[in-house]
N, C-alpha and C positions, 0 to 999 in steps of 0.2 A: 648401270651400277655406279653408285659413288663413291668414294674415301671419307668416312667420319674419324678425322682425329688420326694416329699412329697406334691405339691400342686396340683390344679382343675387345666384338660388344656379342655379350653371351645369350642375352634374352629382350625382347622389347614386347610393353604393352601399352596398348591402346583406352583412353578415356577423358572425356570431356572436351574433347575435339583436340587430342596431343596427343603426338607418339611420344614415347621414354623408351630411352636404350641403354641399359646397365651392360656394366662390364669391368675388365682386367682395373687393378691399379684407384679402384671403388672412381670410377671415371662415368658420367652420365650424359646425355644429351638429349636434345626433344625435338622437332619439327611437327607442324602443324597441316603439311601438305606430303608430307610420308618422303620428300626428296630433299627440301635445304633441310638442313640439321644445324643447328644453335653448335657454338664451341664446345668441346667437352671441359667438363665443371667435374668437381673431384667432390663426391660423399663422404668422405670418410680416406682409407686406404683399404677397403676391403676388396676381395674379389667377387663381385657381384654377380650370381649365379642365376639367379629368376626373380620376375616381378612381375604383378597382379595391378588391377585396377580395380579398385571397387568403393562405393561410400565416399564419393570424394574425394581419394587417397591413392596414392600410387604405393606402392610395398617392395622393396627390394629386400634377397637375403644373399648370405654367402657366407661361408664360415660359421660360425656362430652366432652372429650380428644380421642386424634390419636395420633400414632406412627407410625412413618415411617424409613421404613430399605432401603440398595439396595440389603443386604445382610442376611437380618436376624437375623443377630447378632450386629452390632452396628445401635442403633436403635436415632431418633430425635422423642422428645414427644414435641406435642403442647397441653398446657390446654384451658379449656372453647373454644373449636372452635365451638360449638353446645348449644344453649339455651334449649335442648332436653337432657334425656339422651339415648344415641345410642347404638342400639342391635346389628345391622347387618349393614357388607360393600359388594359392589359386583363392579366386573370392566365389561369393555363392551365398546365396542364404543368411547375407548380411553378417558373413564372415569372412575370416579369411583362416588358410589353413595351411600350412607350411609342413614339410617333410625333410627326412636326412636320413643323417648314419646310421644303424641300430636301430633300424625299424622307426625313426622318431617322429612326432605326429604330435605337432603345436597348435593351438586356435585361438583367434582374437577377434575384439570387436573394430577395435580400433585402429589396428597394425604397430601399440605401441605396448599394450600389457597381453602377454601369454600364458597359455593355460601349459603346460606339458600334460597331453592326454591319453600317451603311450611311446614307450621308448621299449624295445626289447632285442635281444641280439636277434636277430634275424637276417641281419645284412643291410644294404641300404634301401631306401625309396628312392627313386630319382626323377621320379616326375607324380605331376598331380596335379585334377582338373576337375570342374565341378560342370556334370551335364547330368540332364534326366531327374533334377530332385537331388542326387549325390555326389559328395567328394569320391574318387575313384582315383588310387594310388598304384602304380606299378615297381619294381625291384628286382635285384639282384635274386638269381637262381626260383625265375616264376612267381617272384611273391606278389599278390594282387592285392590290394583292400577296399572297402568298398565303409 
């Protein structure tokens, strides 16, 4: 086991032969053999919850806000893309798909314009993954979506 950095790292994805490690304090990092890990580099100031690989692009979300890398280390933050705050991203079908508070369920080509394509009280989403052909969502008090 190693020490990356003094902060939380909340999610890490894999692509294009780079790990990326988002987390606490919008704090990142990459390594290319899964063990040394590059300095932590700061995105933004968000809390960086979940991140996806897909098309090129790495996706982080947290809060209300996304970042997006090609590289993983020089990163473009957009604020308030999401009236939710967002737990979890996942790519798939030449998209990428993020969830959050209130049931909320974003889509994009690019990781940088959103669609909002259901927001309803419902409670949260907190994760979400794309296997079999489908986005497949889980939540608060049994909520599933598919």
């Amino acid at each position: 086991m190693a020490v990356v950095g003094t902060n939380t790292w909340n999610a890490i994805a894999y692509g294009n032969g780079k790990y990326v490690a988002v987390g606490s304090g919008g704090y990142t990092t990459t390594s290319t053999d899964g063990k040394t890990w590059s300095t932590p580099k700061q995105a933004g100031t968000e809390e960086w919850r979940a991140i996806a690989y897909g098309n090129g692009k790495y996706v982080a979300v947290g809060r209300k806000n996304v970042a997006v890398s090609t590289d993983g280390t020089t990163w473009s933050v957009y604020n308030n893309v999401s009236p939710s705050y967002l737990l979890s991203v996942a790519y798939g079908s030449g998209k990428f798909v993020m969830v959050g508070s209130n049931s909320y369920i974003g889509v994009s080509t690019d990781g940088e314009i959103w669609t909002n394509i259901a927001e309803v009280d419902a409670g949260y989403l907190y994760d979400i993954i794309y296997a079999d052909g489908k986005f497949r969502a889980i939540g608060q008090e049994g909520y599933y979506a598919t």
